[in-house]
mmCIF file of the N, C-alpha and C atoms, coordinates in Angstrom:
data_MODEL
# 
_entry.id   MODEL 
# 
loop_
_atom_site.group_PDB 
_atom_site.id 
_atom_site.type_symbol 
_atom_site.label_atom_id 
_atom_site.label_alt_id 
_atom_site.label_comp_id 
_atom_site.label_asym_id 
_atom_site.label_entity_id 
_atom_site.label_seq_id 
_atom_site.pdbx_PDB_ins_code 
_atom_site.Cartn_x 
_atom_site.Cartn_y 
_atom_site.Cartn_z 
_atom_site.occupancy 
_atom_site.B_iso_or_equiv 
_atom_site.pdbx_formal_charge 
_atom_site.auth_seq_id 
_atom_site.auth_comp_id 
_atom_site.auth_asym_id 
_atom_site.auth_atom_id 
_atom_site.pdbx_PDB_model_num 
ATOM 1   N N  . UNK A 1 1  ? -58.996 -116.456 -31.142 1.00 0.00 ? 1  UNK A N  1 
ATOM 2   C CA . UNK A 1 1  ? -57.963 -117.029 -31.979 1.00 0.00 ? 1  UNK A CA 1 
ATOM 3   C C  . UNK A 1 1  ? -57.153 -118.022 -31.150 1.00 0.00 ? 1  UNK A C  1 
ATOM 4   N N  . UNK A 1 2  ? -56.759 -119.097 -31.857 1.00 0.00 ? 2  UNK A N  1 
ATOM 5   C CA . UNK A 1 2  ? -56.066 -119.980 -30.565 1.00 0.00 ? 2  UNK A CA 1 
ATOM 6   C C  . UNK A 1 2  ? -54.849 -120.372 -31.779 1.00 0.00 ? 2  UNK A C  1 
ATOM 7   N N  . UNK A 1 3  ? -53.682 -120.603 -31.244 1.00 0.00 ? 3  UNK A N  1 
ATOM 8   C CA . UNK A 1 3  ? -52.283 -120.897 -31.451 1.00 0.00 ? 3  UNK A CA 1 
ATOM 9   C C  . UNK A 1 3  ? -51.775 -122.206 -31.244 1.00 0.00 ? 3  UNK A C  1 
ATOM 10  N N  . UNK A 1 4  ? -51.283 -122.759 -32.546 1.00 0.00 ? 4  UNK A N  1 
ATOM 11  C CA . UNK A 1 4  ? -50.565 -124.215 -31.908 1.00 0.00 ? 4  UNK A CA 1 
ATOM 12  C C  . UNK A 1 4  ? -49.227 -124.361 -32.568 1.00 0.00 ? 4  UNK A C  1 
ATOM 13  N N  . UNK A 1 5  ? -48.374 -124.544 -31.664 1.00 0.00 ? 5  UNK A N  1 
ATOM 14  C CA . UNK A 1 5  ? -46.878 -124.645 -32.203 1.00 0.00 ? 5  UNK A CA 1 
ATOM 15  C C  . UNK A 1 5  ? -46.734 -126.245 -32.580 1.00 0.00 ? 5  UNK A C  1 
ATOM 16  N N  . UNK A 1 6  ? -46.416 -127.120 -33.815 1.00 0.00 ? 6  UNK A N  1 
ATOM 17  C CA . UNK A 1 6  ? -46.421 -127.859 -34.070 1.00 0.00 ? 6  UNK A CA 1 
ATOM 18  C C  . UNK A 1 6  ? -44.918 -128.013 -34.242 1.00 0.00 ? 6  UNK A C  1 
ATOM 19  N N  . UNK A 1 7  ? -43.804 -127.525 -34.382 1.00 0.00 ? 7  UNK A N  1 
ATOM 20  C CA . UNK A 1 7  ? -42.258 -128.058 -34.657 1.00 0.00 ? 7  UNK A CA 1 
ATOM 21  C C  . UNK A 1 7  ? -42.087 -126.602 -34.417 1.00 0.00 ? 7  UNK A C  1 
ATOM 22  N N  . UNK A 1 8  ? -40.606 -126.407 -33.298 1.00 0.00 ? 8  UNK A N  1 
ATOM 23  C CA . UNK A 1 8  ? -39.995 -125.541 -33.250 1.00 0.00 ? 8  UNK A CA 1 
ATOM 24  C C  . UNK A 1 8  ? -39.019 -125.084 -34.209 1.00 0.00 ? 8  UNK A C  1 
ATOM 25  N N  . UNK A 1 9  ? -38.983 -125.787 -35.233 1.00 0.00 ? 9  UNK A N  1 
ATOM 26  C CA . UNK A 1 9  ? -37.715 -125.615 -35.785 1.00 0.00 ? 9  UNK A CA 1 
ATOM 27  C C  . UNK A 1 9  ? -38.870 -125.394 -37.240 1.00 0.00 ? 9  UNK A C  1 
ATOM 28  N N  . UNK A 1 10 ? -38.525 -124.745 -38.576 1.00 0.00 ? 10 UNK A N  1 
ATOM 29  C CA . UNK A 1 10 ? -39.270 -124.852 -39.667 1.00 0.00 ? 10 UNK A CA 1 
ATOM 30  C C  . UNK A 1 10 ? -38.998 -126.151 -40.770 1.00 0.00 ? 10 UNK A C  1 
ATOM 31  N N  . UNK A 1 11 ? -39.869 -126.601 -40.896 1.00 0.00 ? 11 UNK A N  1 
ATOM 32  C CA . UNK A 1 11 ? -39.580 -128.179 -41.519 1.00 0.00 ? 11 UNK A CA 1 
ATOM 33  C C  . UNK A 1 11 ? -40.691 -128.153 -42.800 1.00 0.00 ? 11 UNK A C  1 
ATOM 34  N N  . UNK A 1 12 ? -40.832 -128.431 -43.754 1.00 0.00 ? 12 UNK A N  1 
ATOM 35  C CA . UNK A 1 12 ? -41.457 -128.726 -45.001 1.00 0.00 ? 12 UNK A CA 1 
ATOM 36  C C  . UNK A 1 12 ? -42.053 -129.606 -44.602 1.00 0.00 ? 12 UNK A C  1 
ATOM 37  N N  . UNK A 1 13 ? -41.590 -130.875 -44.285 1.00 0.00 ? 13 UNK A N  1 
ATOM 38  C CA . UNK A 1 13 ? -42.221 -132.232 -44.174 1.00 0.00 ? 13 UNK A CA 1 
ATOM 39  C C  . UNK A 1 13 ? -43.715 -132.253 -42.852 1.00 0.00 ? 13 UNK A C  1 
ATOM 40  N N  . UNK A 1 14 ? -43.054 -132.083 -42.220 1.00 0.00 ? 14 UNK A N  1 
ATOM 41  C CA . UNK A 1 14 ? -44.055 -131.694 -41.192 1.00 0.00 ? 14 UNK A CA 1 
ATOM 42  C C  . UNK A 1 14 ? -45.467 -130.705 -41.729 1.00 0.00 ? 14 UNK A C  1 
ATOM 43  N N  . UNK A 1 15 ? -44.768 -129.846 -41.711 1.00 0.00 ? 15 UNK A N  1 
ATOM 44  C CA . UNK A 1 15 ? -46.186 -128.850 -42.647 1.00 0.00 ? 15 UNK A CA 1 
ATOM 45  C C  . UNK A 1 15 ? -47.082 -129.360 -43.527 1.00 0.00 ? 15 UNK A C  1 
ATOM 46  N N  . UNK A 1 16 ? -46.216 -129.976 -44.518 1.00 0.00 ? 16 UNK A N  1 
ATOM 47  C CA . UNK A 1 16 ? -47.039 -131.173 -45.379 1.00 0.00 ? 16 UNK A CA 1 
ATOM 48  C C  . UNK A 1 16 ? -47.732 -132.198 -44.425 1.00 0.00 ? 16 UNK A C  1 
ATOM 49  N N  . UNK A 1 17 ? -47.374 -132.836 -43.580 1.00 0.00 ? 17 UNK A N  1 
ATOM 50  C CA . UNK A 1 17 ? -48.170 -133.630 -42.987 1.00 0.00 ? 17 UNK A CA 1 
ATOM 51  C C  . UNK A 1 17 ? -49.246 -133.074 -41.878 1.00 0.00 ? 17 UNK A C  1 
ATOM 52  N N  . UNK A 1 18 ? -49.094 -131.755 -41.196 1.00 0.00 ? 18 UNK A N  1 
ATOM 53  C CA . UNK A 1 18 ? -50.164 -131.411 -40.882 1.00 0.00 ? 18 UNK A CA 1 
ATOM 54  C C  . UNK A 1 18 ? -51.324 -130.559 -41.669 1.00 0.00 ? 18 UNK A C  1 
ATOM 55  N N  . UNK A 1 19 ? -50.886 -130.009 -42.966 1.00 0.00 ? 19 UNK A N  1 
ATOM 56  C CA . UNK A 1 19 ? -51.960 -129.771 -43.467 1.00 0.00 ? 19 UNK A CA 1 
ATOM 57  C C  . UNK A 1 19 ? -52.631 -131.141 -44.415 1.00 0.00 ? 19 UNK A C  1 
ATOM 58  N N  . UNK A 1 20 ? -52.237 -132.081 -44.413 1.00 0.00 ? 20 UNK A N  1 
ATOM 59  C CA . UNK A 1 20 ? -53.067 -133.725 -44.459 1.00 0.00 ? 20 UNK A CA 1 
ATOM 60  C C  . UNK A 1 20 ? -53.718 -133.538 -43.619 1.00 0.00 ? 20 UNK A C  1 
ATOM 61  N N  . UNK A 1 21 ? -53.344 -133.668 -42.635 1.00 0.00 ? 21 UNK A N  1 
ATOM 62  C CA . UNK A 1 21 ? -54.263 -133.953 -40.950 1.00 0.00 ? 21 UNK A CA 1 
ATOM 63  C C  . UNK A 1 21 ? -55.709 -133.229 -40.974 1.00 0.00 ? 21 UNK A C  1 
ATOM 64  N N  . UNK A 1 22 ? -54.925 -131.905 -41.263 1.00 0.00 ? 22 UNK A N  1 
ATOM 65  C CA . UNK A 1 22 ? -56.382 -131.089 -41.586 1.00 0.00 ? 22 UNK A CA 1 
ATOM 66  C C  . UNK A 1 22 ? -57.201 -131.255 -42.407 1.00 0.00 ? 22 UNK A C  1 
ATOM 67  N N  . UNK A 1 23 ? -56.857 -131.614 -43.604 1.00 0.00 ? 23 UNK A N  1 
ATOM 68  C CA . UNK A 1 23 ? -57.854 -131.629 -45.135 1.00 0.00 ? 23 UNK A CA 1 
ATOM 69  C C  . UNK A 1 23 ? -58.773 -133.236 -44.721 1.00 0.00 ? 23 UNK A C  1 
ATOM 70  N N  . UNK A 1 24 ? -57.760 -134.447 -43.634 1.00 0.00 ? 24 UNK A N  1 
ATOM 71  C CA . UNK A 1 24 ? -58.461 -135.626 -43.800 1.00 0.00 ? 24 UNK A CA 1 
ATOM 72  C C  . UNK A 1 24 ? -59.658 -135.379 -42.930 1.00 0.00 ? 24 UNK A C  1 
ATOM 73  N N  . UNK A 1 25 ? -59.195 -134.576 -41.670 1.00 0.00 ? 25 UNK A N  1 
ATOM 74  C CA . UNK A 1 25 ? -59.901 -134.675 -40.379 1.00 0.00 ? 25 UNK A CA 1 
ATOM 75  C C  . UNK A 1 25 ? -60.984 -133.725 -40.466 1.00 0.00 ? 25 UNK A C  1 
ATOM 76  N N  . UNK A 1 26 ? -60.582 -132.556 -41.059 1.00 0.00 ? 26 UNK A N  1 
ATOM 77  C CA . UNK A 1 26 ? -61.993 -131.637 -40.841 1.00 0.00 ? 26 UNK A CA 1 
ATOM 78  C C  . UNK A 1 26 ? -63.236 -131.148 -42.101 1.00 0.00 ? 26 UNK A C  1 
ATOM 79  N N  . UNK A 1 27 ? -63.946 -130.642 -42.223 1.00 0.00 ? 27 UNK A N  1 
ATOM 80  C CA . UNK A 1 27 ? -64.819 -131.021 -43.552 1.00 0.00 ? 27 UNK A CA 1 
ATOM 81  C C  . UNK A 1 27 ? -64.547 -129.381 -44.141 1.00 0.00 ? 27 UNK A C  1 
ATOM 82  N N  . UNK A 1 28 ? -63.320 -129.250 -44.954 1.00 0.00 ? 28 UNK A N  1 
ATOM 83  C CA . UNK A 1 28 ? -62.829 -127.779 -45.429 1.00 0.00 ? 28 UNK A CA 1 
ATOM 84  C C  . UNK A 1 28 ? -63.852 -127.176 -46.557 1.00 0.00 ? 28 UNK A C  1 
ATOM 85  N N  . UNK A 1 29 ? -64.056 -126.273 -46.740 1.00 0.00 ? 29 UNK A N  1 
ATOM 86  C CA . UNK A 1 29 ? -65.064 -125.531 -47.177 1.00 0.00 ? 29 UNK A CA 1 
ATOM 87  C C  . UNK A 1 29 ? -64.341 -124.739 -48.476 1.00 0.00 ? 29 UNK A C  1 
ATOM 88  N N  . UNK A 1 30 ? -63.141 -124.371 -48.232 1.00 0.00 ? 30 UNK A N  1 
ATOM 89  C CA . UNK A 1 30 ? -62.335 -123.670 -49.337 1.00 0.00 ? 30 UNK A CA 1 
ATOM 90  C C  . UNK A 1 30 ? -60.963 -123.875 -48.658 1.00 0.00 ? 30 UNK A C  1 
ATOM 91  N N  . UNK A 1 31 ? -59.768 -124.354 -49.811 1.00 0.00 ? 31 UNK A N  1 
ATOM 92  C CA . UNK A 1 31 ? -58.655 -124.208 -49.450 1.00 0.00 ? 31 UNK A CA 1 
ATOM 93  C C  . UNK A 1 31 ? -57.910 -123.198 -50.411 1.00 0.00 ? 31 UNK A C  1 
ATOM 94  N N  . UNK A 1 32 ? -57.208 -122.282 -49.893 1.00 0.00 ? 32 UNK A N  1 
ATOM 95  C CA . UNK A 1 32 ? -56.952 -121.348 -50.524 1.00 0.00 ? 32 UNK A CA 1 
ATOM 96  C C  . UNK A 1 32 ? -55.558 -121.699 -51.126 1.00 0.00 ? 32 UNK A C  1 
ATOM 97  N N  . UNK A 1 33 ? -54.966 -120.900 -52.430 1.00 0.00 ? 33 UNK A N  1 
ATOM 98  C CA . UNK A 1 33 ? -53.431 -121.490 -52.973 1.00 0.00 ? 33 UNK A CA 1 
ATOM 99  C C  . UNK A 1 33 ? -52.007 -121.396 -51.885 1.00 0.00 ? 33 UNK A C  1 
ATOM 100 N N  . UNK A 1 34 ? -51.538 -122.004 -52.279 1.00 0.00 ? 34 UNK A N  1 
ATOM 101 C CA . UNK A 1 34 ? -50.056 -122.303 -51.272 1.00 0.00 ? 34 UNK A CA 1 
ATOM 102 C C  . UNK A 1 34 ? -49.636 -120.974 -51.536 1.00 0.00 ? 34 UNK A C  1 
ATOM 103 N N  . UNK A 1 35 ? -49.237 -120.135 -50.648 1.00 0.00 ? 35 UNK A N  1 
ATOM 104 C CA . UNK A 1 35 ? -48.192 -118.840 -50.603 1.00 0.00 ? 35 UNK A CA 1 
ATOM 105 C C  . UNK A 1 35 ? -46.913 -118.980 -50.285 1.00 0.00 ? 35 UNK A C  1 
ATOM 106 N N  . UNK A 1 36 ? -45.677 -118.960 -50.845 1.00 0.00 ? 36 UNK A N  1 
ATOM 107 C CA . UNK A 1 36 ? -44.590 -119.732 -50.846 1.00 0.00 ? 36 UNK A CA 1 
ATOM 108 C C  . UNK A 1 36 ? -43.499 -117.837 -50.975 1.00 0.00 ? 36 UNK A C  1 
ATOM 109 N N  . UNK A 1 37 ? -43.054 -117.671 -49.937 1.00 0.00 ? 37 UNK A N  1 
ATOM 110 C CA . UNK A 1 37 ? -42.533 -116.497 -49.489 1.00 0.00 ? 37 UNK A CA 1 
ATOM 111 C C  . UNK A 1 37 ? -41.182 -116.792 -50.501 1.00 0.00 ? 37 UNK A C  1 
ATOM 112 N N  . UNK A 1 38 ? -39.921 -115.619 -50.651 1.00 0.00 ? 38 UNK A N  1 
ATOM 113 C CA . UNK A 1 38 ? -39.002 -115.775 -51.338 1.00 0.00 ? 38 UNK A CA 1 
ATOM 114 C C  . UNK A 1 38 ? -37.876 -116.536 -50.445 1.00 0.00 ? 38 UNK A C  1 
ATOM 115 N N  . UNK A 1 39 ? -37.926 -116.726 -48.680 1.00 0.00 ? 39 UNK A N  1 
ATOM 116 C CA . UNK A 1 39 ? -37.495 -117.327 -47.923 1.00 0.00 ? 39 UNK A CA 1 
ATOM 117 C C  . UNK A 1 39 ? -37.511 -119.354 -47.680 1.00 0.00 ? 39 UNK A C  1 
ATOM 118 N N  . UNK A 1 40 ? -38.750 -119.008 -48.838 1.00 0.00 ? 40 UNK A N  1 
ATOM 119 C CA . UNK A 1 40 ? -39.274 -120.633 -48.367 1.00 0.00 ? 40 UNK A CA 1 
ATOM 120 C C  . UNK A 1 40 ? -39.855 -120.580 -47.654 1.00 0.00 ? 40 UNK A C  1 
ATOM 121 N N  . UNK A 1 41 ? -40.872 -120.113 -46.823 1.00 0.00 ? 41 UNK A N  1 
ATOM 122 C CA . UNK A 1 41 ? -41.550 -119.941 -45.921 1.00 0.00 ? 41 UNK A CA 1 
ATOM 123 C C  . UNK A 1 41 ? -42.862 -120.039 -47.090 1.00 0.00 ? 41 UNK A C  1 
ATOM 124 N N  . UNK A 1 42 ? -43.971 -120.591 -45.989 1.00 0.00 ? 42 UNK A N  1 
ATOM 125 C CA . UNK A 1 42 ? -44.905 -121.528 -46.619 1.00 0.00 ? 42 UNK A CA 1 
ATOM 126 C C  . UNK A 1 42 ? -45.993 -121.065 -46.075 1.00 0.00 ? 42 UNK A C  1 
ATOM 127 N N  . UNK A 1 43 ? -47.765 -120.667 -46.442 1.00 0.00 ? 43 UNK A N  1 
ATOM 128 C CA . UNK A 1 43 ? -48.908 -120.516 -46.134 1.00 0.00 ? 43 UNK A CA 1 
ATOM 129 C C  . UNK A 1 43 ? -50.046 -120.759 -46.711 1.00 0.00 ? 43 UNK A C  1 
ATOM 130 N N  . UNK A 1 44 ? -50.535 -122.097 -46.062 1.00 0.00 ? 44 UNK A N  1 
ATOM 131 C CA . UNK A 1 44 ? -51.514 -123.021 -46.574 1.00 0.00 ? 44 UNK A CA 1 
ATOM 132 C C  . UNK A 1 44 ? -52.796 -122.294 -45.513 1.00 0.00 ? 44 UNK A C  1 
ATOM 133 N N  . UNK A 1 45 ? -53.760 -121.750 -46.289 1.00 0.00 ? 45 UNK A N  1 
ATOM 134 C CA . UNK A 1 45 ? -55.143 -121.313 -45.742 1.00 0.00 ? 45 UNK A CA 1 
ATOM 135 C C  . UNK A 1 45 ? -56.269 -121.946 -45.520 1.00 0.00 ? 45 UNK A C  1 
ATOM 136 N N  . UNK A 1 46 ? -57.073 -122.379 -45.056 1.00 0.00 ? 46 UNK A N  1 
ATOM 137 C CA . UNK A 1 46 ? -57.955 -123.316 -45.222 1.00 0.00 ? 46 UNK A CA 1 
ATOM 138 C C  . UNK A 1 46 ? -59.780 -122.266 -44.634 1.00 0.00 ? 46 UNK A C  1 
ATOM 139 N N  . UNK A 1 47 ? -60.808 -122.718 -45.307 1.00 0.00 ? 47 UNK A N  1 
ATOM 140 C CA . UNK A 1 47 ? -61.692 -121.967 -44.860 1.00 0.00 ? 47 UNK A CA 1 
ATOM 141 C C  . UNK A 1 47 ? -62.822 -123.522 -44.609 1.00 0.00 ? 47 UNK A C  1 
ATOM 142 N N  . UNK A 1 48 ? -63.316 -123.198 -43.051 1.00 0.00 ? 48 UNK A N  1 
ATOM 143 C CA . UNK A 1 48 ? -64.288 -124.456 -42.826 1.00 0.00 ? 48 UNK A CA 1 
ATOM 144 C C  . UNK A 1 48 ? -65.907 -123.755 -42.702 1.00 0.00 ? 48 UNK A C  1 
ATOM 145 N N  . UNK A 1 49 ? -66.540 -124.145 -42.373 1.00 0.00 ? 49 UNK A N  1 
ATOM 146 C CA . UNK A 1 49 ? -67.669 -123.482 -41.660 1.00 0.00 ? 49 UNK A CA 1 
ATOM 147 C C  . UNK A 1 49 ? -67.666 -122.582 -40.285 1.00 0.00 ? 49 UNK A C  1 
ATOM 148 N N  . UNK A 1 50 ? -66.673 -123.290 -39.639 1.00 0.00 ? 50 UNK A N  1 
ATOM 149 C CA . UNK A 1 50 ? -66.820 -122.672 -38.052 1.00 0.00 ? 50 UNK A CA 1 
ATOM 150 C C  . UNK A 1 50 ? -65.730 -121.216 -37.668 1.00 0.00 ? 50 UNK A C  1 
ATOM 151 N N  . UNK A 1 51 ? -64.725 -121.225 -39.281 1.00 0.00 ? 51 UNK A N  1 
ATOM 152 C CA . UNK A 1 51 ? -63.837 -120.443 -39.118 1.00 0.00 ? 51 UNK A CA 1 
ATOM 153 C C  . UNK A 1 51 ? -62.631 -120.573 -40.199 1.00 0.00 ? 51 UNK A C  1 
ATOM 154 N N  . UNK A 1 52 ? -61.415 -119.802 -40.156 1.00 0.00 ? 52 UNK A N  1 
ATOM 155 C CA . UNK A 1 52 ? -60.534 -120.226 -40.744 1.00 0.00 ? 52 UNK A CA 1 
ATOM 156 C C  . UNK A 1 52 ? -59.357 -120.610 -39.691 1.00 0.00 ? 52 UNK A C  1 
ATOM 157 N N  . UNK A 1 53 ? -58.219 -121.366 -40.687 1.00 0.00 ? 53 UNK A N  1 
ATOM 158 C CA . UNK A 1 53 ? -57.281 -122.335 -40.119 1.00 0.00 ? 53 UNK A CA 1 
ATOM 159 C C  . UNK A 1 53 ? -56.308 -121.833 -40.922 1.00 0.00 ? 53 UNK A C  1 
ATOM 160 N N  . UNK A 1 54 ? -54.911 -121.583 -40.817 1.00 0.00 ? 54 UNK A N  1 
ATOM 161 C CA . UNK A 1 54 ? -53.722 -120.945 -41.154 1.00 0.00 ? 54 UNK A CA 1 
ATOM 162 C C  . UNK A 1 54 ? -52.505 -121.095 -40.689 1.00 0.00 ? 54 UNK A C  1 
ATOM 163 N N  . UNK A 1 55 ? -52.292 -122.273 -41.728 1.00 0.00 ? 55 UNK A N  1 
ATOM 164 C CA . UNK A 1 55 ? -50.614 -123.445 -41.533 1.00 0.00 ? 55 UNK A CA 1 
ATOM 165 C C  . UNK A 1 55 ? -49.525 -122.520 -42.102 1.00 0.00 ? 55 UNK A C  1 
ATOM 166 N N  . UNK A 1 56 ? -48.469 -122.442 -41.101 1.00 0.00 ? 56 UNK A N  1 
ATOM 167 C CA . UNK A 1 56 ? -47.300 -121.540 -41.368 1.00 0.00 ? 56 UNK A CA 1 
ATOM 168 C C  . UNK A 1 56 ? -45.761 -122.049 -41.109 1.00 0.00 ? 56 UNK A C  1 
ATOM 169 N N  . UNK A 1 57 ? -45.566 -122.515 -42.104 1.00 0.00 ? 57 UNK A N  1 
ATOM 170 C CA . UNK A 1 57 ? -43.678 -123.449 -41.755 1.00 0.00 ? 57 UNK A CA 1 
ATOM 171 C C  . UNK A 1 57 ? -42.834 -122.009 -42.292 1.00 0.00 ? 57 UNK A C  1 
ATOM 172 N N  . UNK A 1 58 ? -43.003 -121.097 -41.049 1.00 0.00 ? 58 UNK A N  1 
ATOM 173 C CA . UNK A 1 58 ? -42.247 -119.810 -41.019 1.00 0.00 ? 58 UNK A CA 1 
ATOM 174 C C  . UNK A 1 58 ? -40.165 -120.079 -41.084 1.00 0.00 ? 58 UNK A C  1 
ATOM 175 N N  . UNK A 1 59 ? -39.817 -119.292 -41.976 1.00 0.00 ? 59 UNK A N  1 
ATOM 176 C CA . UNK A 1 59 ? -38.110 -119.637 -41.617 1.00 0.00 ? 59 UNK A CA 1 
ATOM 177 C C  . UNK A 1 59 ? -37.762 -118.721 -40.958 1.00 0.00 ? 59 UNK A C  1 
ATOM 178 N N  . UNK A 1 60 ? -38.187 -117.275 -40.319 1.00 0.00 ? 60 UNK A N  1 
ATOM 179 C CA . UNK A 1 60 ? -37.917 -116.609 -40.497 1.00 0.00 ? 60 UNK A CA 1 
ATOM 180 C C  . UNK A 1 60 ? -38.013 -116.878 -38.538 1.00 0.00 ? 60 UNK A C  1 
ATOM 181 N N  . UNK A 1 61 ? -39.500 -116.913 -38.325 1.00 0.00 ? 61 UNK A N  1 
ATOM 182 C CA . UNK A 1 61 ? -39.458 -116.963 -37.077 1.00 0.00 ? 61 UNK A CA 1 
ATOM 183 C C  . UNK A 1 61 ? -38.851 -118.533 -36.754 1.00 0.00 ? 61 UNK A C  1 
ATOM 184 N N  . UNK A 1 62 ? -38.449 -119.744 -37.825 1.00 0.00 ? 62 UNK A N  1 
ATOM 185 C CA . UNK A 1 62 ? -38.088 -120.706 -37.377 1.00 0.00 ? 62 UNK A CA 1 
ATOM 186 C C  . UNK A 1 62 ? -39.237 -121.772 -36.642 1.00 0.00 ? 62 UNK A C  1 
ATOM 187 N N  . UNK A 1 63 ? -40.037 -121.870 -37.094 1.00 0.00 ? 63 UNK A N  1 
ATOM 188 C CA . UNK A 1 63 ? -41.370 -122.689 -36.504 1.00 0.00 ? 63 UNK A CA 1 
ATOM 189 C C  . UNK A 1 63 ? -42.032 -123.630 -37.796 1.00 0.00 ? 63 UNK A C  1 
ATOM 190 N N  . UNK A 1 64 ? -42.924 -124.116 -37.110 1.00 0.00 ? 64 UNK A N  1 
ATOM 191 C CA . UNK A 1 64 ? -44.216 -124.860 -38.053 1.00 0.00 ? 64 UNK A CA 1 
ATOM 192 C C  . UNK A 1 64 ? -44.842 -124.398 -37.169 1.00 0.00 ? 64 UNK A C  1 
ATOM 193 N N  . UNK A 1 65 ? -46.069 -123.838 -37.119 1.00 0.00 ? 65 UNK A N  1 
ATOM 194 C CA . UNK A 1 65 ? -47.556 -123.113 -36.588 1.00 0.00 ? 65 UNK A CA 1 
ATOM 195 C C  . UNK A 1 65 ? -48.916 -122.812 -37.058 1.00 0.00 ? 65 UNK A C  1 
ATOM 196 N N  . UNK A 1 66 ? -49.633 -123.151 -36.325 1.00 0.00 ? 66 UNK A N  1 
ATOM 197 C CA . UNK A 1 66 ? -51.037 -122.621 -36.755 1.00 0.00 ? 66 UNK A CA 1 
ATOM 198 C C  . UNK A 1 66 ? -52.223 -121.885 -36.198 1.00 0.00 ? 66 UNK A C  1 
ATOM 199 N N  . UNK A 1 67 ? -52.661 -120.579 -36.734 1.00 0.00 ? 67 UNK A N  1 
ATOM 200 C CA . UNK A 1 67 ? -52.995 -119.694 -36.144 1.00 0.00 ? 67 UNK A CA 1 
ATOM 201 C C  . UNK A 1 67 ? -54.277 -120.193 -36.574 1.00 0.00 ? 67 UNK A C  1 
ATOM 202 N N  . UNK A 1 68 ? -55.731 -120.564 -35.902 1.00 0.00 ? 68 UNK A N  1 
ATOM 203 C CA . UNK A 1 68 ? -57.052 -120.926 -36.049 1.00 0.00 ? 68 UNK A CA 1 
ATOM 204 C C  . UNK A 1 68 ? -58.199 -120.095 -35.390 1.00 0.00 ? 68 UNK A C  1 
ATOM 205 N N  . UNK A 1 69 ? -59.273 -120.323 -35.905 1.00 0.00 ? 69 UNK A N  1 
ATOM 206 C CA . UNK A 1 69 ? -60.185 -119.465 -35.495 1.00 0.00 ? 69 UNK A CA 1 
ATOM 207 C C  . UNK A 1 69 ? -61.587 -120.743 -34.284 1.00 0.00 ? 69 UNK A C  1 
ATOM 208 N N  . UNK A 1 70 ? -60.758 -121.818 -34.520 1.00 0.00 ? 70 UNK A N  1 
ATOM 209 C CA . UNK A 1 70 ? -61.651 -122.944 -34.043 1.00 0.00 ? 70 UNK A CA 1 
ATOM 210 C C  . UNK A 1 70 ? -60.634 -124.002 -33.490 1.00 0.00 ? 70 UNK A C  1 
ATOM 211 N N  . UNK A 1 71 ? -60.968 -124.636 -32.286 1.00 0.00 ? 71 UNK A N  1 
ATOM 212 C CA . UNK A 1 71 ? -60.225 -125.236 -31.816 1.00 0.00 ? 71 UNK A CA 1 
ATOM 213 C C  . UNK A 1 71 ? -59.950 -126.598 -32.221 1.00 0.00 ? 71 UNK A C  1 
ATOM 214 N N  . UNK A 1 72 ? -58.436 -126.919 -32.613 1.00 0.00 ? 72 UNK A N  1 
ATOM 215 C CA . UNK A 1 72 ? -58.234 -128.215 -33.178 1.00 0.00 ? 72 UNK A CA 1 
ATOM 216 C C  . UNK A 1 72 ? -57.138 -129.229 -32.897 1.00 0.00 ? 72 UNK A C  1 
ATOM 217 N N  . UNK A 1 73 ? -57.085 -128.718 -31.315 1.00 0.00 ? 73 UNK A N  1 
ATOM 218 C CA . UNK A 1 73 ? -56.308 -129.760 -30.617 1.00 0.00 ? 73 UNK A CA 1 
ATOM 219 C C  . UNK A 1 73 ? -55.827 -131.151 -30.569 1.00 0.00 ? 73 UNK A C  1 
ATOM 220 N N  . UNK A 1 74 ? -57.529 -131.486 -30.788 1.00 0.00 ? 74 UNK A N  1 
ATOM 221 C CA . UNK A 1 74 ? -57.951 -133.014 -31.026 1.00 0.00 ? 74 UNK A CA 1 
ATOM 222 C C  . UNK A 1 74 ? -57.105 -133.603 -31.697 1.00 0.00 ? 74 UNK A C  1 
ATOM 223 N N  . UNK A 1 75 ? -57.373 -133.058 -33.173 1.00 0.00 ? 75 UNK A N  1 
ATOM 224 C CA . UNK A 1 75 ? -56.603 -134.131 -34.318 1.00 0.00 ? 75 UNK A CA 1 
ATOM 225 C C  . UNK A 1 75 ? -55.520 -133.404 -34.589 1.00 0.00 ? 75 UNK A C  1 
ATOM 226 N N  . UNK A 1 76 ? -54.585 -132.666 -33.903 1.00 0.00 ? 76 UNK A N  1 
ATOM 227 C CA . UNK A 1 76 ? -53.174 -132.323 -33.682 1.00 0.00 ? 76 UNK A CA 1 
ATOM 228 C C  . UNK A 1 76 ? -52.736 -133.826 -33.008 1.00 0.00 ? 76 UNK A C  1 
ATOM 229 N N  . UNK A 1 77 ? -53.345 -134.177 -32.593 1.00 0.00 ? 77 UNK A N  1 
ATOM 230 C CA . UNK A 1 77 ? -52.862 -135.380 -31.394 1.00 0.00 ? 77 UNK A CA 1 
ATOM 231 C C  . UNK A 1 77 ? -51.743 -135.279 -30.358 1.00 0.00 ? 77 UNK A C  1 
# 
């Protein structure tokens, strides 16, 4: 499992723009529905071939993050 902290702070906008990044850059296989916590806290799922990918604009822990099963450093930039 590999971890990428994308904004320390929890931001909407951002989240939205990295799950773009993902849907343009990688060839997604199933995207699963937005899970939208009673906090506002946000979980966009994505299923590829090589694994799954799991965008999290947490309020709670205060982040934007993504917990992956495949490494996607690259087009994080």
């Amino acid at each position: 499992m590999y971890s990428y902290t994308v904004s320390k702070t929890a931001d909407s906008l951002e989240f939205n723009n990295v799950c773009k990044k993902i849907e343009s850059d990688l060839n997604i296989i199933k995207k699963d529905k937005l899970l939208v916590d009673v906090d506002g806290s946000e979980i966009q799922k994505y299923t590829t071939q090589d694994g799954e990918i799991k965008v999290c604009n947490d309020y709670e822990i205060d982040a934007v993050y993504i917990d992956s099963d495949i490494i996607i450093e690259d087009i994080l930039g």
